[in-house]
Residue frames as qw, qx, qy, qz and C-alpha x, y, z in Angstrom:
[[0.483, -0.135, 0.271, -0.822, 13.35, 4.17, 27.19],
 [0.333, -0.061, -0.941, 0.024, 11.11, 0.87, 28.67],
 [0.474, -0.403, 0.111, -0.775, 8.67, 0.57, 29.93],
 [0.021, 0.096, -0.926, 0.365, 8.37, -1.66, 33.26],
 [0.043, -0.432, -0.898, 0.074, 4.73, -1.34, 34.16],
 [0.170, -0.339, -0.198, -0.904, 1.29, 0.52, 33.44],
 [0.050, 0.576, 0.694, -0.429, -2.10, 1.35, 35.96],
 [0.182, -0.226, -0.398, -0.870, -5.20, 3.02, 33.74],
 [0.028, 0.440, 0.834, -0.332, -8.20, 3.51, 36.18],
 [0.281, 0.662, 0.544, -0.433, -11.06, 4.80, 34.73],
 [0.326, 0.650, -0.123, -0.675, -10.10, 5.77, 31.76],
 [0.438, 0.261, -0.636, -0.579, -11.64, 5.01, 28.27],
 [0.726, -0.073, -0.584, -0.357, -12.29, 1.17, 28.35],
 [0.451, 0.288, -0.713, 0.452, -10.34, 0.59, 31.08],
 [0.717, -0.587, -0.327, -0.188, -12.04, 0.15, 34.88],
 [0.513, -0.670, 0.536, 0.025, -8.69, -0.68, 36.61],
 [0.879, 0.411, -0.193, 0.143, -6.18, -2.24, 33.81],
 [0.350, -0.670, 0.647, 0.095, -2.23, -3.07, 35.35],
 [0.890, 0.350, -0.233, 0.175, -0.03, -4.56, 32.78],
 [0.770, -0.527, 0.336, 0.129, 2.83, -5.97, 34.85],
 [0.752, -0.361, 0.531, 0.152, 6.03, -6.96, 34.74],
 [0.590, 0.803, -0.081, -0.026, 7.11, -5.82, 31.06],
 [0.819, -0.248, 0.046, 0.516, 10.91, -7.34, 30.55],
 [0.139, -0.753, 0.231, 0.600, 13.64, -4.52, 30.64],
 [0.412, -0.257, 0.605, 0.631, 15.10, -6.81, 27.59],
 [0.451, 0.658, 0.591, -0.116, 11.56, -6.20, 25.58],
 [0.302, -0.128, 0.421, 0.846, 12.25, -4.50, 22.10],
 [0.426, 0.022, -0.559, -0.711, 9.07, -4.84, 20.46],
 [0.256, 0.111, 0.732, -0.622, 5.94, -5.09, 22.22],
 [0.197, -0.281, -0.817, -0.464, 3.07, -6.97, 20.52],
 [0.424, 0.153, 0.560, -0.695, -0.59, -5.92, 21.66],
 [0.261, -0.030, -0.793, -0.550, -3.34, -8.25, 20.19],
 [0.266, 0.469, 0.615, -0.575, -7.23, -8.70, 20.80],
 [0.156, 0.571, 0.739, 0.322, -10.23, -7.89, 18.89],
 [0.122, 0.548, 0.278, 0.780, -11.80, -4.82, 17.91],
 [0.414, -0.746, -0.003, -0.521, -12.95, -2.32, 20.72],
 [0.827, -0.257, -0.432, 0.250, -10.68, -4.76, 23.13],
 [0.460, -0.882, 0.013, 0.098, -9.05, -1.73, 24.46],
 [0.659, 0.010, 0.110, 0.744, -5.43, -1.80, 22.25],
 [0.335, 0.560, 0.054, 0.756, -5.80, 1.47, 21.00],
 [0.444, -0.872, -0.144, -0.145, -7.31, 3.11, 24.55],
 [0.769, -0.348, -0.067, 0.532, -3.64, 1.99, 25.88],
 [0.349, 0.379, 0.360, 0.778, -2.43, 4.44, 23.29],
 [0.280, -0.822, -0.280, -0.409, -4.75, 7.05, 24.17],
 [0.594, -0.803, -0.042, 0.005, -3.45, 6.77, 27.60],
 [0.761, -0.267, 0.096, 0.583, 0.08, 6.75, 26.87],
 [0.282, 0.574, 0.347, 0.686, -0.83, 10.02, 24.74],
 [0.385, -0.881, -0.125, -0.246, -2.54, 11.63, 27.72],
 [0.643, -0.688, 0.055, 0.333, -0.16, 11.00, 30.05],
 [0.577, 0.143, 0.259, 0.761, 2.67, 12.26, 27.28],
 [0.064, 0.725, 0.334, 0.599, 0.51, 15.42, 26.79],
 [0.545, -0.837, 0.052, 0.011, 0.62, 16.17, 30.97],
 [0.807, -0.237, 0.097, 0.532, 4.03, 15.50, 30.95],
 [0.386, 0.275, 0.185, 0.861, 4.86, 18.11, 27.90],
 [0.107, -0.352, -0.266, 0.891, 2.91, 20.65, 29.87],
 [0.409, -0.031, -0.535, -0.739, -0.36, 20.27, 26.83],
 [0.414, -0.062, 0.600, -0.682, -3.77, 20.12, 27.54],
 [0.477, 0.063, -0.583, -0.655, -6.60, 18.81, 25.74],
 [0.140, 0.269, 0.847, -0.436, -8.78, 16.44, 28.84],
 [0.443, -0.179, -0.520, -0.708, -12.32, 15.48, 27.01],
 [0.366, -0.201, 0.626, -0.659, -14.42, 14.09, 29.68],
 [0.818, 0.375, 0.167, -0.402, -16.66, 12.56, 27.35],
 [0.841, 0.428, -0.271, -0.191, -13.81, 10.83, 25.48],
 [0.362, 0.395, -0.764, 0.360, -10.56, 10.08, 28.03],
 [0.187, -0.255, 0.814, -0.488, -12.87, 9.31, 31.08],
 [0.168, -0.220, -0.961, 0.002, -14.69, 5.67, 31.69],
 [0.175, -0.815, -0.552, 0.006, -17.78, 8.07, 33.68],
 [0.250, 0.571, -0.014, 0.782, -17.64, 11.81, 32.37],
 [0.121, -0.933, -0.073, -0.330, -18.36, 12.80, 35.73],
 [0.862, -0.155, -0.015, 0.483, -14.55, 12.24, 36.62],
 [0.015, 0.980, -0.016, -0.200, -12.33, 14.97, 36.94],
 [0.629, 0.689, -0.352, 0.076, -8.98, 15.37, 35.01],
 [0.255, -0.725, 0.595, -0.234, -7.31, 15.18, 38.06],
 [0.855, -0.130, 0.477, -0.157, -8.65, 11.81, 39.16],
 [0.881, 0.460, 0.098, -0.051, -7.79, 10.64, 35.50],
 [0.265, 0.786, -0.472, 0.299, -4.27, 11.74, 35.80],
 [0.300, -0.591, 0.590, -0.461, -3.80, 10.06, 38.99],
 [0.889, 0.040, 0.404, -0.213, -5.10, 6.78, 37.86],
 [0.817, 0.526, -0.225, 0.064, -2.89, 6.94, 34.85],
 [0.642, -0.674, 0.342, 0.131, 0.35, 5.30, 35.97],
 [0.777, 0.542, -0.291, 0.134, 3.61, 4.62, 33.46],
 [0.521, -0.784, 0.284, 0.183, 6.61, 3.20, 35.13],
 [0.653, 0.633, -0.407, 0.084, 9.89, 2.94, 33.13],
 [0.920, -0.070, -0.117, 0.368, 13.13, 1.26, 33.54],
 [0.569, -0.401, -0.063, 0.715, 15.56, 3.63, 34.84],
 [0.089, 0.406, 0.375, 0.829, 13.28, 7.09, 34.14],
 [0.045, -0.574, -0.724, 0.381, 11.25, 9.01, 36.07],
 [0.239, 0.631, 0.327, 0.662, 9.44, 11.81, 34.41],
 [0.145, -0.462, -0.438, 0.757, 8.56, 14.90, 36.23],
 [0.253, 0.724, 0.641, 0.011, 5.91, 17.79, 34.94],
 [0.238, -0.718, 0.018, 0.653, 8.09, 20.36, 33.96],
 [0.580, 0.749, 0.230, -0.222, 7.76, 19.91, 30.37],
 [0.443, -0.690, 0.469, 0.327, 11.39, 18.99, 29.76],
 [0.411, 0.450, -0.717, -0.337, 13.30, 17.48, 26.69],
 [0.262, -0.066, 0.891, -0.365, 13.14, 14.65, 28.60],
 [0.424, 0.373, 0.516, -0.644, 9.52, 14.74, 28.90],
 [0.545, 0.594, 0.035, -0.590, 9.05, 15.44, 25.37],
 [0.452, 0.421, -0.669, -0.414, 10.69, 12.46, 23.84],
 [0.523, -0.110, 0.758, -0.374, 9.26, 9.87, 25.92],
 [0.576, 0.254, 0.777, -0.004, 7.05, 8.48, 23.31],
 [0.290, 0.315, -0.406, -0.807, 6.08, 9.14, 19.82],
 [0.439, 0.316, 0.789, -0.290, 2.70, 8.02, 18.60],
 [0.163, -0.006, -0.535, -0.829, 1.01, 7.30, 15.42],
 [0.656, 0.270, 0.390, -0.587, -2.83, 6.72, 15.13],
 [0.583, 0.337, 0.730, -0.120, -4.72, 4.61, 12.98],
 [0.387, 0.882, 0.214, -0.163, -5.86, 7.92, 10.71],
 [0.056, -0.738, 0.366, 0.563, -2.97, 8.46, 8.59],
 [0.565, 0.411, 0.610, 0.373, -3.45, 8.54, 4.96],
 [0.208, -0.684, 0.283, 0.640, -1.87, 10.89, 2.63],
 [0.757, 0.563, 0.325, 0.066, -2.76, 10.37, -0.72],
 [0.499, 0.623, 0.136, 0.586, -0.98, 13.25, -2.63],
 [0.230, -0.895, -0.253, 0.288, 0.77, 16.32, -1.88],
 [0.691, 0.453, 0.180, 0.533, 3.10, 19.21, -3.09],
 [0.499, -0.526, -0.295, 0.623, 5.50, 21.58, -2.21],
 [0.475, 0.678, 0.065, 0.558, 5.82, 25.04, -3.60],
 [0.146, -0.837, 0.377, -0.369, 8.34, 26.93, -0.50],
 [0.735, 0.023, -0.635, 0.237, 10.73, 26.12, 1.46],
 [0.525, -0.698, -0.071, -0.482, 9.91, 26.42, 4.92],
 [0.198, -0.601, 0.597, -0.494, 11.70, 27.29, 8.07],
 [0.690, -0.058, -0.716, -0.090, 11.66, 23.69, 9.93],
 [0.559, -0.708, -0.007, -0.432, 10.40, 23.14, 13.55],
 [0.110, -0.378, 0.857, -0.333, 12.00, 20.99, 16.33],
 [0.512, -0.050, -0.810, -0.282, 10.85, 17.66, 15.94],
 [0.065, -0.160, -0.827, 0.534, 10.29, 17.69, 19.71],
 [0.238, 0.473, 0.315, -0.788, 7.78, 20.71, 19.40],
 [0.053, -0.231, -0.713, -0.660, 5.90, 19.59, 15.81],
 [0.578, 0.177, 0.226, -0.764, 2.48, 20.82, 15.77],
 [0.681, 0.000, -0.528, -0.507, 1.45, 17.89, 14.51],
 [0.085, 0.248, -0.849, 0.458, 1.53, 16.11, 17.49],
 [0.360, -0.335, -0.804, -0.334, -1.57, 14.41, 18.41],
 [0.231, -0.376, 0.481, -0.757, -4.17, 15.28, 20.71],
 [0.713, -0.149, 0.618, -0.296, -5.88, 12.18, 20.35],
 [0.332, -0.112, 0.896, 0.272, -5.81, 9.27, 18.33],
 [0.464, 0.602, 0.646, -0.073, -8.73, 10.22, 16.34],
 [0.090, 0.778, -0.065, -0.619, -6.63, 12.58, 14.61],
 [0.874, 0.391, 0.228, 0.178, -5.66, 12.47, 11.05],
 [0.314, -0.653, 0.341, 0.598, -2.28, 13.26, 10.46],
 [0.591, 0.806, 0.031, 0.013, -0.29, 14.17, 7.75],
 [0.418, -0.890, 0.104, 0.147, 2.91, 13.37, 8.10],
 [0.766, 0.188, 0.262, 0.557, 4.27, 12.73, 4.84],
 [0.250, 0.823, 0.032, 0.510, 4.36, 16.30, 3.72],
 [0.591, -0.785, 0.184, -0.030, 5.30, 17.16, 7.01],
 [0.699, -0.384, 0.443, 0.409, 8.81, 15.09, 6.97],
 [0.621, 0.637, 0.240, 0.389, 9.25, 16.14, 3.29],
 [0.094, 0.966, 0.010, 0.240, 9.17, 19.41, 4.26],
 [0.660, -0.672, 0.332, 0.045, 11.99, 18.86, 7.44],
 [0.835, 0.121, 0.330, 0.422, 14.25, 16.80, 4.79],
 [0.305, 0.804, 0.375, 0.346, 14.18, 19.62, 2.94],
 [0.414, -0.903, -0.061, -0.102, 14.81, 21.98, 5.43],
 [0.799, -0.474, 0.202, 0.311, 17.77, 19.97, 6.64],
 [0.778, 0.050, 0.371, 0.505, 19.38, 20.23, 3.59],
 [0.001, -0.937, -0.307, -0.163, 18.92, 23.70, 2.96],
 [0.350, -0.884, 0.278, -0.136, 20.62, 24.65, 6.15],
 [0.829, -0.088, 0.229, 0.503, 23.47, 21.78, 5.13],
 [0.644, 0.503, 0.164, 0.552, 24.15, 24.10, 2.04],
 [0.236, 0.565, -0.011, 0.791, 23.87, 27.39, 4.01],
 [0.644, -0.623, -0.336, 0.288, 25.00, 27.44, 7.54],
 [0.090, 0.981, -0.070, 0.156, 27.26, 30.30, 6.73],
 [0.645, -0.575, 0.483, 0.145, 30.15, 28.04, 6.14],
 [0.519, 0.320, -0.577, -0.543, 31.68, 26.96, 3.42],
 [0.923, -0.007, -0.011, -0.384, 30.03, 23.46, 2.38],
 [0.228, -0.579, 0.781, 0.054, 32.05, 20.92, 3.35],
 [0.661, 0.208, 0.720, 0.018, 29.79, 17.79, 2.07],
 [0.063, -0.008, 0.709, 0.703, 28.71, 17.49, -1.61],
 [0.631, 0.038, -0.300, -0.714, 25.44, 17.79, -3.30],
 [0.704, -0.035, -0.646, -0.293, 25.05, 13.93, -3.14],
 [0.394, 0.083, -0.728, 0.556, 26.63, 13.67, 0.68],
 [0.329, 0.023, 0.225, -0.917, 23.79, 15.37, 1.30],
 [0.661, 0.014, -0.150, -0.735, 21.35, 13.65, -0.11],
 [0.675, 0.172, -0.714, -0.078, 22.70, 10.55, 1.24],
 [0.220, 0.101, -0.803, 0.545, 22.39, 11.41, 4.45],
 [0.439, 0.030, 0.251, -0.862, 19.00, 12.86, 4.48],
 [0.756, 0.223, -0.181, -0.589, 17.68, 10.02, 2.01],
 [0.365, 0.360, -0.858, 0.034, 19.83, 7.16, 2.03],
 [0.216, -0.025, 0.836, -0.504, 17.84, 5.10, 4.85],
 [0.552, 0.388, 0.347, -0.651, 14.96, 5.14, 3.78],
 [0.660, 0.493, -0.363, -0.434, 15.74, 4.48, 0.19],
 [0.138, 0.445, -0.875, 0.129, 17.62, 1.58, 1.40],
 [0.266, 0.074, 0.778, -0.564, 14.64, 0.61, 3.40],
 [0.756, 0.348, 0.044, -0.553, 12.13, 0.98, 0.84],
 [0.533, 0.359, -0.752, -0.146, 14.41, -1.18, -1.88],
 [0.202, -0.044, 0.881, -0.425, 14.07, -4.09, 1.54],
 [0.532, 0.373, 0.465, -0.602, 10.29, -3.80, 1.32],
 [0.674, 0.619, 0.211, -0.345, 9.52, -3.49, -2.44],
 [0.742, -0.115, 0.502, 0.428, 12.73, -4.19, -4.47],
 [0.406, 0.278, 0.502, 0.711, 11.79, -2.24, -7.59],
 [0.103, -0.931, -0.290, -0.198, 10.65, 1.05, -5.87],
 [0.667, -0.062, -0.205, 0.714, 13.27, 3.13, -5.61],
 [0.030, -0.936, -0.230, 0.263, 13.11, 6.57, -3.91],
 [0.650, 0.500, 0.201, 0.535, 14.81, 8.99, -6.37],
 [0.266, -0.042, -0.209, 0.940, 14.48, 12.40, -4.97],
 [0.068, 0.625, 0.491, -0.603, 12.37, 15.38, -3.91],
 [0.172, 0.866, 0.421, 0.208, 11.57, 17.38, -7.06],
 [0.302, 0.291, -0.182, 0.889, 12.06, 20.79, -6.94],
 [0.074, -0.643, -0.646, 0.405, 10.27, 21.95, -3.39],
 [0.059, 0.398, 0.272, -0.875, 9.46, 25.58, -4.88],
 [0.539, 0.332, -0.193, -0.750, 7.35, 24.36, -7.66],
 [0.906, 0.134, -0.269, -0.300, 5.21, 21.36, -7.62],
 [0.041, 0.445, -0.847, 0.287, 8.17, 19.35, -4.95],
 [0.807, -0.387, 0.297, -0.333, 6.89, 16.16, -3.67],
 [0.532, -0.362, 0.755, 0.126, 8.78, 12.38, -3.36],
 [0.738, 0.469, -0.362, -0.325, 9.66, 10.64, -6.68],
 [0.703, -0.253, 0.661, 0.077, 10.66, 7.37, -7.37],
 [0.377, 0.376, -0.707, -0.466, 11.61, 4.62, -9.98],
 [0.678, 0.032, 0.680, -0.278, 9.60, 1.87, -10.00],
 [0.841, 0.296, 0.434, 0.130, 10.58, -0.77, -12.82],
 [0.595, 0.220, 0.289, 0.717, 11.39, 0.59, -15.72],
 [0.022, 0.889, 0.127, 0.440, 9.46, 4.33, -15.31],
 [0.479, 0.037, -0.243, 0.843, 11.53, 6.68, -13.80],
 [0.007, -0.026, -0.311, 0.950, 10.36, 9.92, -11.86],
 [0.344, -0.381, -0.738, -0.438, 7.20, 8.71, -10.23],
 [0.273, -0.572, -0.202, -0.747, 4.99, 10.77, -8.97],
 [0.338, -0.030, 0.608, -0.718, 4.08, 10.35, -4.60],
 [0.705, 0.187, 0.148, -0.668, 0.43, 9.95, -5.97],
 [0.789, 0.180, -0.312, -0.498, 0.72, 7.51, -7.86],
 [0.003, 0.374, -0.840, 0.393, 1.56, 5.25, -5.40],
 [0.636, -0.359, -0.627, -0.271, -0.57, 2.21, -4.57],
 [0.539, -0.647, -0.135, -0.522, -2.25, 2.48, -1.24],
 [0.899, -0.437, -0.004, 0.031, -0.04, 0.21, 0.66],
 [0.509, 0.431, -0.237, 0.706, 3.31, 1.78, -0.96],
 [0.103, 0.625, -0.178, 0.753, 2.47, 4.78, 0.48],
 [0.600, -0.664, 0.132, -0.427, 1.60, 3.69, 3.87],
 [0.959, -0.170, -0.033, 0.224, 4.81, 1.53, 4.13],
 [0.421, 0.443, -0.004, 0.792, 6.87, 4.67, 2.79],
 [0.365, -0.791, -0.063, -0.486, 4.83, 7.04, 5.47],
 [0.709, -0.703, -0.057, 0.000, 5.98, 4.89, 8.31],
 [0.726, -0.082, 0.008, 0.683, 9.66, 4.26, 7.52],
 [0.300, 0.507, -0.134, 0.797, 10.26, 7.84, 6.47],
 [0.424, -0.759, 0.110, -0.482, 8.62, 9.29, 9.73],
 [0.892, -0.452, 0.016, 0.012, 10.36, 6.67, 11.79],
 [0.767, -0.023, 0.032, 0.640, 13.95, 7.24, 10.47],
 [0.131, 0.718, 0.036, 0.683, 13.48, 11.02, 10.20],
 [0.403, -0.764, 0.016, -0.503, 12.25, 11.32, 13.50],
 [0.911, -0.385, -0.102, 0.109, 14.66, 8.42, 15.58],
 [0.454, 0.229, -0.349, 0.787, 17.71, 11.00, 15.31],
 [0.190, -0.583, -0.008, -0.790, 15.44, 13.38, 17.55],
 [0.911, -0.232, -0.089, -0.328, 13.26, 10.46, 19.54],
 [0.434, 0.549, -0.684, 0.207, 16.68, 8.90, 20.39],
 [0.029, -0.003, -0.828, 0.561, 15.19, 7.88, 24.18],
 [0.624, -0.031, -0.026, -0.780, 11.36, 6.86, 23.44],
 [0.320, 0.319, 0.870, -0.197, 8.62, 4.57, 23.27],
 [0.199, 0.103, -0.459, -0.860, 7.25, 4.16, 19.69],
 [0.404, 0.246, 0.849, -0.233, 3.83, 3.48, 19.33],
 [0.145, 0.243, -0.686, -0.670, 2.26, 2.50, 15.98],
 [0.503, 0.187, 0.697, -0.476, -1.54, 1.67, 15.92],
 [0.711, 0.450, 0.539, -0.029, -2.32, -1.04, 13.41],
 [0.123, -0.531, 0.659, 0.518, 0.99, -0.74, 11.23],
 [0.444, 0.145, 0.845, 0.260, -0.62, -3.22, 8.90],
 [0.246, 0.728, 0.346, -0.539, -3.08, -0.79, 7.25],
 [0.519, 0.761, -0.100, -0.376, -3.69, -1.13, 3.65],
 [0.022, 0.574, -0.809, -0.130, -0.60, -3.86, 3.07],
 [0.880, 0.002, -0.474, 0.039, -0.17, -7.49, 1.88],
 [0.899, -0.397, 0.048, -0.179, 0.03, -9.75, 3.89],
 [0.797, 0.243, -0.090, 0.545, 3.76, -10.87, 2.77],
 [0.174, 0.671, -0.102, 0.713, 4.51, -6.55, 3.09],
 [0.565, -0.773, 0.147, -0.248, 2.89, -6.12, 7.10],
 [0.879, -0.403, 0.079, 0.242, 5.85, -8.80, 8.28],
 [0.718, 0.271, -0.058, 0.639, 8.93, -7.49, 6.18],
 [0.110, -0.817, -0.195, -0.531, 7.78, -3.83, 7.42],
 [0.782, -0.601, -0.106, -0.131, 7.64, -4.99, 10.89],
 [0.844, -0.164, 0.047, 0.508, 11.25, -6.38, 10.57],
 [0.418, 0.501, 0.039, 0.757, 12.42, -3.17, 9.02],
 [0.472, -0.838, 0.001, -0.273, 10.89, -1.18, 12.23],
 [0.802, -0.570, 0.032, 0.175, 12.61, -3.66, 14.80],
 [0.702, 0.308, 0.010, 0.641, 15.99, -3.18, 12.35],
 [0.227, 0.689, 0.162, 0.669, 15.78, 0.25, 12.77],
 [0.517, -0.801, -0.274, -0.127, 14.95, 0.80, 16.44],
 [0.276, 0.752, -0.457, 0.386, 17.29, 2.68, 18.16],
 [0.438, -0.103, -0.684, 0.574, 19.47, 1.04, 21.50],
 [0.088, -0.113, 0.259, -0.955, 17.22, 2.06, 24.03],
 [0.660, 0.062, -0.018, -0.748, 13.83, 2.52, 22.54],
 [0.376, 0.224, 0.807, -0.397, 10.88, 0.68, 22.84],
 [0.249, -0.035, -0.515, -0.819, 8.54, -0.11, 19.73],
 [0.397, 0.344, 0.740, -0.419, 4.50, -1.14, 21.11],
 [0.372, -0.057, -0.627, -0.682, 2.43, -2.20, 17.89],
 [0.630, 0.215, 0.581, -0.468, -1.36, -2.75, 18.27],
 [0.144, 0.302, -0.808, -0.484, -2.09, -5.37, 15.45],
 [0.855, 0.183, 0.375, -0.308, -5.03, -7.71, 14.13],
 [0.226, 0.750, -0.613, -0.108, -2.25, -8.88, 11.58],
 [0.957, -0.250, 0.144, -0.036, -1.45, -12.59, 11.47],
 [0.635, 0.663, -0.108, 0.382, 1.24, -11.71, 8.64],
 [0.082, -0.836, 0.233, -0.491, 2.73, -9.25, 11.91],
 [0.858, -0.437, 0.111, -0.246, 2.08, -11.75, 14.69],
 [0.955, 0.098, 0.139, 0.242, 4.22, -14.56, 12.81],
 [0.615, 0.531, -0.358, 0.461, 7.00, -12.42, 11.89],
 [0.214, -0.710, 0.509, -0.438, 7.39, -11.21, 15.75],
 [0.926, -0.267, 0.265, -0.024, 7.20, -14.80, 16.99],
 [0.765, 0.273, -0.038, 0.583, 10.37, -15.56, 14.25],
 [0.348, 0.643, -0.366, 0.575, 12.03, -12.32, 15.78],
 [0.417, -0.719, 0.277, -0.481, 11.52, -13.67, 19.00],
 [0.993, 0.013, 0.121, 0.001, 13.27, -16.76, 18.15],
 [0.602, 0.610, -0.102, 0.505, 16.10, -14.69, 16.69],
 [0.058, 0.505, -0.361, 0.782, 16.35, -12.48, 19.68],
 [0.503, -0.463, -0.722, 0.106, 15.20, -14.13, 22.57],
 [0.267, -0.686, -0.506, 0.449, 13.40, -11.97, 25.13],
 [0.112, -0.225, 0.057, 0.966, 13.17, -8.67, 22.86],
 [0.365, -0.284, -0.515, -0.722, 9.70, -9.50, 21.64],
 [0.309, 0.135, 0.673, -0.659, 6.58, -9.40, 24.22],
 [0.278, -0.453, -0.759, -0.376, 3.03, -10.33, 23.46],
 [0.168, 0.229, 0.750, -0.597, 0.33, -9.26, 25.74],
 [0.112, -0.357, -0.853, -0.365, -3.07, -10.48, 24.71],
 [0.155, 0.000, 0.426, -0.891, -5.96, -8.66, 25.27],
 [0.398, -0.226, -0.561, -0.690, -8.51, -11.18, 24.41],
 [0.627, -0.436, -0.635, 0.117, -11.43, -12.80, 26.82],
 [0.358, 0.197, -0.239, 0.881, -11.22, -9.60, 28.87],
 [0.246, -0.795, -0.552, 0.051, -13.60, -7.93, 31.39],
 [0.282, 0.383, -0.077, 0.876, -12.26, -4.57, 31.32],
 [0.494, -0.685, -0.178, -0.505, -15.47, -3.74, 33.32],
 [0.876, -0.449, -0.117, 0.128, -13.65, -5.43, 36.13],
 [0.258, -0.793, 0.509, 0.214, -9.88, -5.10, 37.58],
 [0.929, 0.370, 0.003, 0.011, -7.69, -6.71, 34.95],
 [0.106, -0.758, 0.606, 0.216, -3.62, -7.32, 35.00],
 [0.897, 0.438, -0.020, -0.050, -2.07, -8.70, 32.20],
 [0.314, -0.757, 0.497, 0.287, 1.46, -9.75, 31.78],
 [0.422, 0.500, -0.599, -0.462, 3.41, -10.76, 28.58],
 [0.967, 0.203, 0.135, -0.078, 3.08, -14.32, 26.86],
 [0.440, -0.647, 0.564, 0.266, 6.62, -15.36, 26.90],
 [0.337, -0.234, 0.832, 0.374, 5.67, -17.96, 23.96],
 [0.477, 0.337, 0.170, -0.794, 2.95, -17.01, 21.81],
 [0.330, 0.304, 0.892, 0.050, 0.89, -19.54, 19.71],
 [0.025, 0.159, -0.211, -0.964, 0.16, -17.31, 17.29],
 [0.306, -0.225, -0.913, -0.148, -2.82, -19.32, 16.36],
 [0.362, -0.486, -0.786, 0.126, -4.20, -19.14, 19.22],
 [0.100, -0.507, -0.125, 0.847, -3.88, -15.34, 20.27],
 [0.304, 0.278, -0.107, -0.905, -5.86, -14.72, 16.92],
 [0.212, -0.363, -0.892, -0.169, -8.24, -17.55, 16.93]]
């Protein structure tokens, strides 16, 4: 999934915004700009128009339209998303429902624990899906729980078990731990605990050995939140557009760029990743993966902007990092 080109009229910050001319070969779409510049509205609108699509309501007048006395319709009809060889329709289709996956801003998870194990949803159809970006998710426990699950119904599909104990847990865990050991080197995920009493994620980190979720330092866990929700959820999401507002959140500086690379590693053939970033640490590693991979990294800048006005932007083919956050 690609996206070729967007039209947002009236809604949020947006007067009449047309980003153009997005390359098919684009992997990893940089948005950058100052606060209130209108990165996360894009988001918003690529949420609304994902919510009409899956056949979910949730139109605020007072928070998706530019002058509440707009009607949903109008706001629908101004929102435009074209893709590269996609066309959605409103019928609330698989299709439809893996177009994009979206995180917000609000997602902190301090601590949690399991004590059941619980039937697991279709990733397509999570209630936790957003209805706007001002939500706060929760979506470690959430993907715990689904790991879980999986492996559950590995041991007892009402077959005999053809994998092992560990073939299991290598397939459910093995990314991720692999991905975390990338990031932090001496944090190793260990296992889940026991989910019907007191279950949540353990690690090793140095020499201690079954450590606790909680006691994770504020930027572990929000470097462990995205990779596990992003490799659980990219066997489901398999044709999308990911979008990840302000991936840097709570990380060193050194951590937001290795992260970043461990996303783009990870992205499936296909998909589309769109980070909104104030990040210089983020900036500089997509400019080196866009030196590595020519034409799979965009830019589009969204400083010096009249949003009050008609605005079309189109990517920065050679960004000056510098200068996009000067």
């Amino acid at each position: 999934m690609k996206i070729k080109s967007i039209s947002l009229k009236q809604f949020k910050r947006f007067k009449n915004l047309t980003i153009a001319d997005i390359p098919e070969t684009a992997k990893l779409v940089v948005l950058t700009g100052p606060n209130g510049s209108g990165k996360s509205s894009l988001f918003e609108g690529f949420n609304f128009w994902s919510r009409h699509k899956r056949s979910q309501g949730g139109f605020d007048s007072a928070y998706h339209a530019r002058d509440t006395t707009d009607s949903e319709h109008s706001i629908r009809e101004g929102l435009k998303i074209e893709f590269y060889d996609f066309t959605a329709n409103n019928n609330g289709s698989e299709e439809n429902k893996r177009v994009f996956y979206i995180r917000s801003a609000y997602r902190h998870e301090a601590d949690f624990t399991s004590s059941a194990i619980r039937d697991i949803q279709d990733a397509l159809d999570s209630t936790n899906s957003l209805n706007t970006l001002m939500q706060q998710e929760q979506r470690v426990s959430e993907n715990y729980n689904r790991i879980v699950g999986e492996a559950v119904r590995e041991l007892f599909n009402g077959q005999e078990p053809t994998k092992t104990k560990q073939e299991i847990r290598d397939r459910l865990i093995g990314q991720i731990r692999s991905s975390m050991n990338a990031l932090f080197g001496n944090l190793i995920l260990s296992g889940t605990g026991n989910p019907t009493n007191g279950g949540t994620f353990r690690f090793d980190k140095g020499t201690a050995s079954d450590f606790h979720f909680k006691n994770l330092s504020g930027g572990e866990k929000a470097a462990f939140d995205l990779l596990l929700d992003f490799i659980v959820k990219k066997e489901s999401f398999n044709n999308t557009v990911f979008c990840i507002d302000e991936p840097e959140l709570h990380m060193h500086t050194k951590l937001q760029g290795k992260l970043l690379e461990q996303l783009f590693a990870l992205l499936p053939d296909g998909c589309q990743l769109w980070i909104s970033t104030h990040s210089i640490g983020m900036a500089r590693k997509a400019a080196e993966l866009n030196q590595t991979n020519p034409g799979q990294v965009a830019f589009i800048d969204f400083h010096e902007q009249n949003f009050d006005q008609d605005v079309t932007l189109t990517h920065i083919v050679d960004p000056i990092v510098q200068t996009i956050f000067s």
